[in-house]
N, C-alpha and C positions, 0 to 999 in steps of 0.2 A: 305385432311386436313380439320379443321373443317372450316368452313364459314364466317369467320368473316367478310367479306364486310358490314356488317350495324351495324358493333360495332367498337370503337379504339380501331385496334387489336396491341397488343403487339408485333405481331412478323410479322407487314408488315408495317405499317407506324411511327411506333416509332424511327427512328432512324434519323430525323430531319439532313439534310446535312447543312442547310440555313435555320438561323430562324430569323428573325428579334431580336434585342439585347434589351435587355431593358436600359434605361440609367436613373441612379440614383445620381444627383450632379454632371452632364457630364463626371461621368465613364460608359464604357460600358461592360456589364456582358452578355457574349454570352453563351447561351445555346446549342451549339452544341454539340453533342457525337463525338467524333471520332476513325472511324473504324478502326481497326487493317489492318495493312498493307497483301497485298494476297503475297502471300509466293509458292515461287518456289513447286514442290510438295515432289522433292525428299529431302527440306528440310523441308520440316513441323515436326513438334515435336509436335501438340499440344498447341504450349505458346499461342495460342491466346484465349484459353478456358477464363480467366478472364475476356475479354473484356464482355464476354456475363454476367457473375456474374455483373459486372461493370453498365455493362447498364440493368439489372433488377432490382439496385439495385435502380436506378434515376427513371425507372417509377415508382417502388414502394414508393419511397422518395415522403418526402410533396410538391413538385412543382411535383410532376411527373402525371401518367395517373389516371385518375379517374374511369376509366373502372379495369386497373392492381387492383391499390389501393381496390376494393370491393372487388377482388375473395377470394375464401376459396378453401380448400382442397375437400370439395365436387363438387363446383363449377366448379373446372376443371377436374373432373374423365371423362366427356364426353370430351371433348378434348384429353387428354393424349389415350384414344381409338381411337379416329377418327385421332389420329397424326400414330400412328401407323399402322394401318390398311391404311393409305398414303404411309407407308413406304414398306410395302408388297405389294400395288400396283406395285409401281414402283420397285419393286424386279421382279413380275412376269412379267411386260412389259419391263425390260433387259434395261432398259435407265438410263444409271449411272448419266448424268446430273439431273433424274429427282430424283434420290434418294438421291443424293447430299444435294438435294436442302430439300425434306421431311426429311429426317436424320436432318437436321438445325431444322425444325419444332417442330421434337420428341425431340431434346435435348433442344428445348426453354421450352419445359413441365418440363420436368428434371430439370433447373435452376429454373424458376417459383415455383414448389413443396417447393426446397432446401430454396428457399428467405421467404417463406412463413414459414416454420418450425424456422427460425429464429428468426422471430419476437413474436410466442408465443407455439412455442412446444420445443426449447431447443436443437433444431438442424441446421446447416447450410452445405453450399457447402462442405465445405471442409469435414468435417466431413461423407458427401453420399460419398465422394471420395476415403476419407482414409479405410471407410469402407467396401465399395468392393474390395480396394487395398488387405487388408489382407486377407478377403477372399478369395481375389483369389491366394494367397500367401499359404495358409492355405493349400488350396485343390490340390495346384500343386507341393506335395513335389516329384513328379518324376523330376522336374523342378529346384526346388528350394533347393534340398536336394538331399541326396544318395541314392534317392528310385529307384528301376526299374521294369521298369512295359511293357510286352512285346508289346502290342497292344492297340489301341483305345476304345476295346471294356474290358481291363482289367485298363485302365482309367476311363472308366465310374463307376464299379463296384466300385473302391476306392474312386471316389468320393460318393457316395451315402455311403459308409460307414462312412469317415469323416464326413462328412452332419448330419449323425444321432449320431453319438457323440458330435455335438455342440448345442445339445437340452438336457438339462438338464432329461426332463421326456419323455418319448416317445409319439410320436403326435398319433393320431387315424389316422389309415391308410390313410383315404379319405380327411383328412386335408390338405395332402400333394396337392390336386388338388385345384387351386384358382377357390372359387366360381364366381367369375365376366367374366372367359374363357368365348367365346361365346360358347353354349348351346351344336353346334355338337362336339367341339374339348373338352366341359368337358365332355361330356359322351365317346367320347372315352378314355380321359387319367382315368376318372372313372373304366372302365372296364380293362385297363391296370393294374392300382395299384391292384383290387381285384383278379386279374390273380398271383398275386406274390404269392400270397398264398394258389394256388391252386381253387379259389370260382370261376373256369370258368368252361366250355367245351372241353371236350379232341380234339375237333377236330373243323374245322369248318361245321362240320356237323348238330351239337347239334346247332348253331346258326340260323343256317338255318332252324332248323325244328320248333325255336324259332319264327322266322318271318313267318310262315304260320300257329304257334298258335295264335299270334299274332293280325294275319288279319284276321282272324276268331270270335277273342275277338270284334276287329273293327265292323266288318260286325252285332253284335250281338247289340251294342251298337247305331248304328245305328237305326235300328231297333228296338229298345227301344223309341230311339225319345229323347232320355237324354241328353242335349248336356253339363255337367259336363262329365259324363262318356264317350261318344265320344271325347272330349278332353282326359281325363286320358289312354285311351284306343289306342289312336292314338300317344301320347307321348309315350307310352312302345313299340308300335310298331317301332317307329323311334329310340328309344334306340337299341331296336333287328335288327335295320337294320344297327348302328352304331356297335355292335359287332361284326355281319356279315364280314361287312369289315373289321376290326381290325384284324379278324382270315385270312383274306387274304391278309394281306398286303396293304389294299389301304386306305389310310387317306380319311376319309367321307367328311371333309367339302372341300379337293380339290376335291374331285369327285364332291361334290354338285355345285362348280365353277364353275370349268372347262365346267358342263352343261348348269350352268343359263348363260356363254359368246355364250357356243354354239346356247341355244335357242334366244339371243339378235340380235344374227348376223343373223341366220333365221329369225325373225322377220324384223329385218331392212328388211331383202329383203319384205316379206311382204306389208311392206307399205312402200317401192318404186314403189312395182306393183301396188298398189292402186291408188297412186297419176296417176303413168303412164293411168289407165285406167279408173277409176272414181275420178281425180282430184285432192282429199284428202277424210277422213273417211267422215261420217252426223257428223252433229254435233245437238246439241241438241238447247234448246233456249238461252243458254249459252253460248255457243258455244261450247262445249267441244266436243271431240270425242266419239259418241256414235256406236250400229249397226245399223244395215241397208242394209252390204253387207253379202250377204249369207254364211255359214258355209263352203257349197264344195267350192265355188267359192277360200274362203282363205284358204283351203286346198291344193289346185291347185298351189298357192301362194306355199304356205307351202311347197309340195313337188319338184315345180323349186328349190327351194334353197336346197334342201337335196340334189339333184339330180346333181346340183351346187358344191357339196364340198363330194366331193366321196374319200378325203383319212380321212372324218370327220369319228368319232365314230357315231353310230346312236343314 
């Protein structure tokens, strides 16, 4: 989640249990919020959702936060990213308390957004709510209506066709992909949409032979000394190596994961040896970590720890 320990964060120290009262003519006018009551689980319904509309609406209110109070819609696009991208941590590390707790986080963006459309674009809470209600109403006439539809995979299909009947004119294909995706998972669903209509590779063969055009392009470019073109040339190759897998089934940006945890926990051992054997890294007049210890020597490193985790992928 995003960082706010050196700002008044909205969604960790707003919610005041005990705040001193003010008194005006020896009435006392106390400023507390108070939380919704925790709730058995097997009765939850949901009813407590207003508390949070409630309480965004006191920070954003004239006594409320001055930090809330500034932000804009652009202001918290990195947030409403870095909230989510919390919440697929804690999906991939299987800890329900901690997604629990992230899921709070991404839906404090959601209300935030909603409070904020209120006050000058003409939209509030209820209205994101009602609106995905019929949406989702809309699209689930197997559900909701006498439709039948034999499988999941003849679900999707009727969705994406109501989908493109609620657009008055038809979108240009690649529309359909949000440009703010992070980079590996737009060019794969990029390469997905133009697959619909035939502009791919019969096989994953032609990908493949894509990516050793590709490297080739690289190695030229290089070579050149051009460092525009070595960019440009090095972005098509990573597209071709994002098709690649698309044609085989394996989602790019978890493979790209799933590696950089592998290479992090090889490194930890790294420099655990280090410390074991030379202390900690040189450090510079800064101190920061610089080299000093030799290439084979952390190679040696390197390979204990592979040699360490042998049901690991290489």
């Amino acid at each position: 989640m995003a960082d706010l320990s050196t700002i008044p964060p909205s969604g960790t120290a707003a919610v005041p249990e005990a705040s001193t009262p003010a008194r005006s003519g020896g009435a006392v006018s106390s400023r507390r919020f108070e939380l919704p009551p925790r709730t058995p689980l097997a009765e939850q319904t949901g009813h407590t959702l207003p508390s949070l509309v409630r309480l965004m609406q006191r920070l954003l209110g004239p006594d409320g936060c001055p930090w809330d109070r500034a932000q804009t819609f652009a202001s918290l696009r990195r947030y409403v990213l870095e909230e989510a991208c919390e919440v697929m941590d804690a999906i991939d590390k299987g800890e329900p308390s901690a997604l629990a707790d992230e899921l709070g986080d991404l839906l404090l963006q959601v209300i935030f957004l909603a409070e904020l459309g209120r006050s000058a674009h003409g939209f509030g809470p209820d209205d994101v709510v009602r609106g995905i209600c019929e949406k989702l109403v809309r699209r689930h006439p197997h559900v909701f209506e006498d439709v039948q539809l034999a499988d999941a995979e003849a679900v999707t299909r009727q969705w994406e066709v109501i989908k493109a009947k609620e657009r008055p004119t038809p979108r240009d294909l690649l529309d359909r992909v949000p440009r703010s995706l992070p980079a590996l998972e737009r060019a794969r669903r990029i390469g997905k949409e133009v697959e619909r209509v035939g502009f791919d590779w019969p096989d994953a063969s032609g990908s493949r032979a894509k990516v050793q055009e590709e490297l080739a392009e690289v190695d030229a470019a290089v070579a050149s000394g051009d460092p525009r073109e070595i960019e440009s040339e090095l972005g098509d190759l990573l597209f071709a190596v994002v098709n690649l897998s698309r044609h085989h089934g394996v989602d790019p940006s978890r493979a790209l994961q799933q590696t950089n945890e592998r290479f992090s926990r090889r490194f930890a051992h790294v420099e655990q040896r280090v410390r074991q054997d030379h202390g900690d890294w040189p450090r510079d007049a800064e101190a920061r970590p610089t080299q000093g210890i030799g290439l084979e020597q952390l190679d040696a490193y390197w390979n204990e720890a592979k040699a360490s985790s042998k049901t690991e992928a290489p």
